[in-house]
VEXDO-558297 format. One record per residue (C-alpha): x, y, z; residue number from 0. Coordinates in nm, 3 decimals, padded with zeros to 5 digits, m for minus. Last residue first. Layout:
N
<site><px>X</px><py>Y</py><pz>Z</pz><seq>NUM</seq></site>
...
end
This chain:
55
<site><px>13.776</px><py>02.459</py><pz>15.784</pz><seq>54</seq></site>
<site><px>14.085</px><py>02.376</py><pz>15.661</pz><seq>53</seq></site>
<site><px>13.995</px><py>02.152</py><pz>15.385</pz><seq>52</seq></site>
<site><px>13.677</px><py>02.143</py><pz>15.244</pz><seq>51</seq></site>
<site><px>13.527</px><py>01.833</py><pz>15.091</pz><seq>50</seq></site>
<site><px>13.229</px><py>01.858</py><pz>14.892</pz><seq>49</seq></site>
<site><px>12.950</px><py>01.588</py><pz>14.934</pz><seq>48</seq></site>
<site><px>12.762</px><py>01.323</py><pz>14.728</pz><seq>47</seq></site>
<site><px>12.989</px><py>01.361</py><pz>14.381</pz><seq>46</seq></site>
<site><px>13.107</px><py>00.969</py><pz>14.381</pz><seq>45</seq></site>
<site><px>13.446</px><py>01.055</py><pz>14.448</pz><seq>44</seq></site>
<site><px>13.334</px><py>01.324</py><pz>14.775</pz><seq>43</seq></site>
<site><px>13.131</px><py>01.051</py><pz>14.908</pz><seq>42</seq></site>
<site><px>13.459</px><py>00.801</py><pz>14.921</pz><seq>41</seq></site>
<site><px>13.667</px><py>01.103</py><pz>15.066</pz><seq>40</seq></site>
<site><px>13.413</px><py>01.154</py><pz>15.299</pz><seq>39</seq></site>
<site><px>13.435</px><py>00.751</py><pz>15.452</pz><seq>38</seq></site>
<site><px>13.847</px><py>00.745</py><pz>15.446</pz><seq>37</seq></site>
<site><px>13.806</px><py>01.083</py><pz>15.643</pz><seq>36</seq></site>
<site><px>13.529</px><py>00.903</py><pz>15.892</pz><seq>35</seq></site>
<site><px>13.786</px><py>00.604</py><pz>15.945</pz><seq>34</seq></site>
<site><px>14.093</px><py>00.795</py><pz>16.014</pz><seq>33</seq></site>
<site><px>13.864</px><py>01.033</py><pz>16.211</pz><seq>32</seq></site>
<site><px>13.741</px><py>00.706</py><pz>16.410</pz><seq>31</seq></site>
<site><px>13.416</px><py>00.669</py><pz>16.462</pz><seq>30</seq></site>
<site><px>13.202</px><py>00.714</py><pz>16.823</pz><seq>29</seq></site>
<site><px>12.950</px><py>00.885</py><pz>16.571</pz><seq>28</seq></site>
<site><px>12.928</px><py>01.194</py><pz>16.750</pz><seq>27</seq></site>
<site><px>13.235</px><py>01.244</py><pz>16.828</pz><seq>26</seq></site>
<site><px>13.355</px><py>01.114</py><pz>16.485</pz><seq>25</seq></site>
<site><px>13.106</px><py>01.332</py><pz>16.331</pz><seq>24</seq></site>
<site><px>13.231</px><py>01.670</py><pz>16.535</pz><seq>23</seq></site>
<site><px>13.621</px><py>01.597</py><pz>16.463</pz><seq>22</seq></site>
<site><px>13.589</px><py>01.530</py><pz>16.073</pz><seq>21</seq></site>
<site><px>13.416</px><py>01.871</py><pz>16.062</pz><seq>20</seq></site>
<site><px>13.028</px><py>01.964</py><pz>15.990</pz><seq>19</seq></site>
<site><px>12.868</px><py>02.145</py><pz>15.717</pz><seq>18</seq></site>
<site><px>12.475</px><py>02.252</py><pz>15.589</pz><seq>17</seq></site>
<site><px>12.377</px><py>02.055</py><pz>15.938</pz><seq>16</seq></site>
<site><px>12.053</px><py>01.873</py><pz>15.831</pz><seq>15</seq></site>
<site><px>12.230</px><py>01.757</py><pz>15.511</pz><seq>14</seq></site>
<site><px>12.558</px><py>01.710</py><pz>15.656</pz><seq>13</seq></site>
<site><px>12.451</px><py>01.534</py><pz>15.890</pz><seq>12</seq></site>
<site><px>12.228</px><py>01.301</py><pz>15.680</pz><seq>11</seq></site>
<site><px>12.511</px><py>01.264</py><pz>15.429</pz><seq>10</seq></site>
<site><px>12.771</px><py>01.136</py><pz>15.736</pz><seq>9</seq></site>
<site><px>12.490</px><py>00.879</py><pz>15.865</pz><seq>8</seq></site>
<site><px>12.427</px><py>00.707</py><pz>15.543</pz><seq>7</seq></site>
<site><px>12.842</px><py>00.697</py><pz>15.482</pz><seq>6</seq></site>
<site><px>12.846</px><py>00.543</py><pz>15.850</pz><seq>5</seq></site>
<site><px>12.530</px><py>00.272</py><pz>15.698</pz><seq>4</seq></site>
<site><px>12.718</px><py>00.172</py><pz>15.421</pz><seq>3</seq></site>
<site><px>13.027</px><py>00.144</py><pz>15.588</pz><seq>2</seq></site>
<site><px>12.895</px><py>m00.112</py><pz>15.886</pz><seq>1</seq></site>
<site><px>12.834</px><py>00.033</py><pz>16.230</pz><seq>0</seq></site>
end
């Protein structure tokens, strides 16, 4: 799964979801959470998400 479409992926979740952890999408994804955090962090930058830490 290329970057583009991940990030795609992560906003839909979210979306449908209201919240989700780093642990659930990389389940479901089959993504690292190395990966996925490197992926929210970009989305959080450009104003597409919130991050919240701890839960």
């Amino acid at each position: 799964m290329l970057a583009d479409e991940r990030r795609e992926a992560i906003l839909r979740a979210v979306e449908s979801q209201g919240s989700i952890t780093v642990k659930e999408l990389a389940e479901e994804m089959g993504v690292s959470a190395v990966t996925l955090r490197q992926d929210v962090r970009e989305l959080a930058g450009r104003g597409l998400l919130t991050r919240v830490h701890g839960g």
